[in-house]
mmCIF file of the C-alpha atoms, coordinates in Angstrom:
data_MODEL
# 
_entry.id   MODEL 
# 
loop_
_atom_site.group_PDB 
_atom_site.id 
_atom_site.type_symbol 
_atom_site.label_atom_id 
_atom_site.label_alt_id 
_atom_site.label_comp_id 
_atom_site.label_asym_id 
_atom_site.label_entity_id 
_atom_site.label_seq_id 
_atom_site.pdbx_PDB_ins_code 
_atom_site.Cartn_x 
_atom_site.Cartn_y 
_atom_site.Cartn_z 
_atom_site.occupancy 
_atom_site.B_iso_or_equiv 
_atom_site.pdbx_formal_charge 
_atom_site.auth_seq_id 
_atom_site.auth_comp_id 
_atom_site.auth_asym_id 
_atom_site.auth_atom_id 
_atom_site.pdbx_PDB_model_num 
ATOM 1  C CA . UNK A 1 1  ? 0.000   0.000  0.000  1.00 0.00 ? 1  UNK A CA 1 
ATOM 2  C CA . UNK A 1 2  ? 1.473   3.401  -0.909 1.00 0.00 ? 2  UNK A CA 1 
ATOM 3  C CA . UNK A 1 3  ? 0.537   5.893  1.906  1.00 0.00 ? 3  UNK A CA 1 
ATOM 4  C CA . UNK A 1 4  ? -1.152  8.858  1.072  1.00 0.00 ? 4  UNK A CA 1 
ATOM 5  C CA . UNK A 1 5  ? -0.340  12.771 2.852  1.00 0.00 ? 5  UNK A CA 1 
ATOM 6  C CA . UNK A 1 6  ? -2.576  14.956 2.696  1.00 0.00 ? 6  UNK A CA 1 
ATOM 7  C CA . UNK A 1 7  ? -0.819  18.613 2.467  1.00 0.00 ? 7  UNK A CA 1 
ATOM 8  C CA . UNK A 1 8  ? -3.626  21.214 1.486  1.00 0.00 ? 8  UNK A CA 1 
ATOM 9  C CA . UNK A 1 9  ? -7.491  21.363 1.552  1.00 0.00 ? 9  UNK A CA 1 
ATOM 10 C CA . UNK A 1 10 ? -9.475  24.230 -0.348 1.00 0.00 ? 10 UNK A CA 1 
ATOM 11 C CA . UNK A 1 11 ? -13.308 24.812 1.200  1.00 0.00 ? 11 UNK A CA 1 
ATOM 12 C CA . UNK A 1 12 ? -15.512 27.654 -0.209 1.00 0.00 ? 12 UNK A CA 1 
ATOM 13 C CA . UNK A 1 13 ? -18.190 28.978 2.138  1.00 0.00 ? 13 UNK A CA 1 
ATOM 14 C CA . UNK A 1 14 ? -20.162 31.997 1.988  1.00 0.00 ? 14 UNK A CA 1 
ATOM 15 C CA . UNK A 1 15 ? -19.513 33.375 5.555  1.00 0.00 ? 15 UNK A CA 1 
ATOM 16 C CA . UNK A 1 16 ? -15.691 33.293 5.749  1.00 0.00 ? 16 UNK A CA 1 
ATOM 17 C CA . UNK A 1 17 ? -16.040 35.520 8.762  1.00 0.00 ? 17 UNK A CA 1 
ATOM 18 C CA . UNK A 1 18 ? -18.303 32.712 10.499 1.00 0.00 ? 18 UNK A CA 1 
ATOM 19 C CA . UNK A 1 19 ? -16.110 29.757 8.980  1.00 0.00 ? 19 UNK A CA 1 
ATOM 20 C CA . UNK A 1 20 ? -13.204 31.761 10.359 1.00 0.00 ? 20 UNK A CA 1 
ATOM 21 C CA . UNK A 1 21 ? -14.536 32.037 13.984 1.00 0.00 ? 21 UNK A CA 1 
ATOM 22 C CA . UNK A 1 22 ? -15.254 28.297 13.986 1.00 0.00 ? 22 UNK A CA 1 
ATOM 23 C CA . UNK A 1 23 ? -11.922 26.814 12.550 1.00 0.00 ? 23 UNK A CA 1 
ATOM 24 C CA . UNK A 1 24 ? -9.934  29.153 14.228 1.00 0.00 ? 24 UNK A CA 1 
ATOM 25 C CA . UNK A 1 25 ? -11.650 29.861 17.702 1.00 0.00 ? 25 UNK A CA 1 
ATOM 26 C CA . UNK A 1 26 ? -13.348 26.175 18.106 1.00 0.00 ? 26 UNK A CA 1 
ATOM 27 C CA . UNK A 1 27 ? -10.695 23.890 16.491 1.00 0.00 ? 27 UNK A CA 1 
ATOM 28 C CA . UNK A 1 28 ? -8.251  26.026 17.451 1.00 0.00 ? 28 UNK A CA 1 
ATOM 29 C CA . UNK A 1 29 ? -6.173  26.722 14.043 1.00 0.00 ? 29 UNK A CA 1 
ATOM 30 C CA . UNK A 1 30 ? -3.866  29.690 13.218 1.00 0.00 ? 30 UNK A CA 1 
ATOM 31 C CA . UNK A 1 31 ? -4.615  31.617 9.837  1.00 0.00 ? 31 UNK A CA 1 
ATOM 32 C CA . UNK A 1 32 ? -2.195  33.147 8.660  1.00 0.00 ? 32 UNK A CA 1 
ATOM 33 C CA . UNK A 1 33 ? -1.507  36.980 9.851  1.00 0.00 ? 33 UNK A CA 1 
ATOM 34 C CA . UNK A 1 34 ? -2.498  40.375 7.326  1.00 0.00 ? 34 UNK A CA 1 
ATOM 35 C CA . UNK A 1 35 ? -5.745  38.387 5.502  1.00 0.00 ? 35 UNK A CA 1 
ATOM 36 C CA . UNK A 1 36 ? -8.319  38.651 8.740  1.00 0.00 ? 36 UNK A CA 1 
ATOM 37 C CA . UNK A 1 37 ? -10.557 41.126 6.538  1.00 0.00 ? 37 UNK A CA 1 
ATOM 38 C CA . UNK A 1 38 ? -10.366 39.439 3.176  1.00 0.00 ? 38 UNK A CA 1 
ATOM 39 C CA . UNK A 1 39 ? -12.579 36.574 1.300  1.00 0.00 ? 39 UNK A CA 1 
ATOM 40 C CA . UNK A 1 40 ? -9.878  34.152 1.892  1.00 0.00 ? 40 UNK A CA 1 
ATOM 41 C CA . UNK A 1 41 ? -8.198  32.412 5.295  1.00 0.00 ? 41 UNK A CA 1 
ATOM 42 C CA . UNK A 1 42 ? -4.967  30.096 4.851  1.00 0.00 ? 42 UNK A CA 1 
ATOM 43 C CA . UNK A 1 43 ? -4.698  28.061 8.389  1.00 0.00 ? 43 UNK A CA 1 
ATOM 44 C CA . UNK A 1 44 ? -1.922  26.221 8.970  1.00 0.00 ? 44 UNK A CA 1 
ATOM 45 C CA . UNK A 1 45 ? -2.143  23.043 10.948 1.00 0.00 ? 45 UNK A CA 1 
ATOM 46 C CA . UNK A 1 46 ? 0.859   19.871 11.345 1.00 0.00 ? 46 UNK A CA 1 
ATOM 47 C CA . UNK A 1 47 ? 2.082   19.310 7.960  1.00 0.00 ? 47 UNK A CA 1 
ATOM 48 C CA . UNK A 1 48 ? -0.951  20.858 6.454  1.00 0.00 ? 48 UNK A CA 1 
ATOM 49 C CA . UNK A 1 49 ? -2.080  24.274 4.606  1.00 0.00 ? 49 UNK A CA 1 
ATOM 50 C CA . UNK A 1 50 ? -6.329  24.651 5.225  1.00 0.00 ? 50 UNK A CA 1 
ATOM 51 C CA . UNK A 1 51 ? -7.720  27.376 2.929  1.00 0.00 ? 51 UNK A CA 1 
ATOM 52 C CA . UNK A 1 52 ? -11.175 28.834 2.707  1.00 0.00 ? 52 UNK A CA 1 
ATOM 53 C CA . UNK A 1 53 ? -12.754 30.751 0.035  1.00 0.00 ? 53 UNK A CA 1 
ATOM 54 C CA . UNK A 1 54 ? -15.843 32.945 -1.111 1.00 0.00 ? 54 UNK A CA 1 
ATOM 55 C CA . UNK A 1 55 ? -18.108 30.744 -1.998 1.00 0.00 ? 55 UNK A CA 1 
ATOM 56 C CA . UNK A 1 56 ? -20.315 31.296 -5.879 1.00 0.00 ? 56 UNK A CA 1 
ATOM 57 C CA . UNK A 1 57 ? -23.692 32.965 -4.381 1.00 0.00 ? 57 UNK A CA 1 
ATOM 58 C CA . UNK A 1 58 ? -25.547 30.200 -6.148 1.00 0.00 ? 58 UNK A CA 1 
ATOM 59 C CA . UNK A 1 59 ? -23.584 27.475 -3.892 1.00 0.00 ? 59 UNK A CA 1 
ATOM 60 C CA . UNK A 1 60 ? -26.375 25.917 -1.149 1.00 0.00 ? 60 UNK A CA 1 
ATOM 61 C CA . UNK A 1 61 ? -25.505 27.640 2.388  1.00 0.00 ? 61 UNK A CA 1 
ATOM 62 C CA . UNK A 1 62 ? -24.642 26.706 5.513  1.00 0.00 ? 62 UNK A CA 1 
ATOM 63 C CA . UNK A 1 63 ? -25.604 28.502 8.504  1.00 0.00 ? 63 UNK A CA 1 
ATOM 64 C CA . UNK A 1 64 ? -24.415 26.622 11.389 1.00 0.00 ? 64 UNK A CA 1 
ATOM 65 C CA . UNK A 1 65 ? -20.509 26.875 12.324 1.00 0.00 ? 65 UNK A CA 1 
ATOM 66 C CA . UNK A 1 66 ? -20.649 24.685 15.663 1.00 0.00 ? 66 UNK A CA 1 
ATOM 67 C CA . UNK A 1 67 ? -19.766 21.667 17.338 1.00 0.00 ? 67 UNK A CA 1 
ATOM 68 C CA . UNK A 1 68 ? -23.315 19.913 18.369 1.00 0.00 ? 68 UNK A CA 1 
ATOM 69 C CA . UNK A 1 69 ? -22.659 18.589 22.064 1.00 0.00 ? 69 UNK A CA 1 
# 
């Protein structure tokens, strides 16, 4: 078996602000300093780059940014 790394993941959603506040203040990754007020976060975790994007306005939302407990 040939083991597979995974080294960057791309998500678009349509409240980057929201997505932000969850993958950074929940899960507890670091985005990258000088783009907090742009479309666009790069987080860094171990070994990994996490970007997020605008998403298209015709993409299906997602409102929720939470862990359900």
């Amino acid at each position: 078996m040939i083991p597979i790394t995974l080294n960057w993941l791309g998500m678009s959603v349509h409240d980057v602000g929201a997505a932000s506040d969850f993958y950074g203040g929940t899960l507890g990754f670091a985005f990258d300093k000088g783009d907090e007020n742009g479309p666009w976060r790069q987080f860094h975790t171990r070994g990994m780059t996490f970007e997020l994007f605008q998403a298209r306005p015709e993409r299906v939302k997602v409102k929720v940014w939470r862990i359900n407990k």
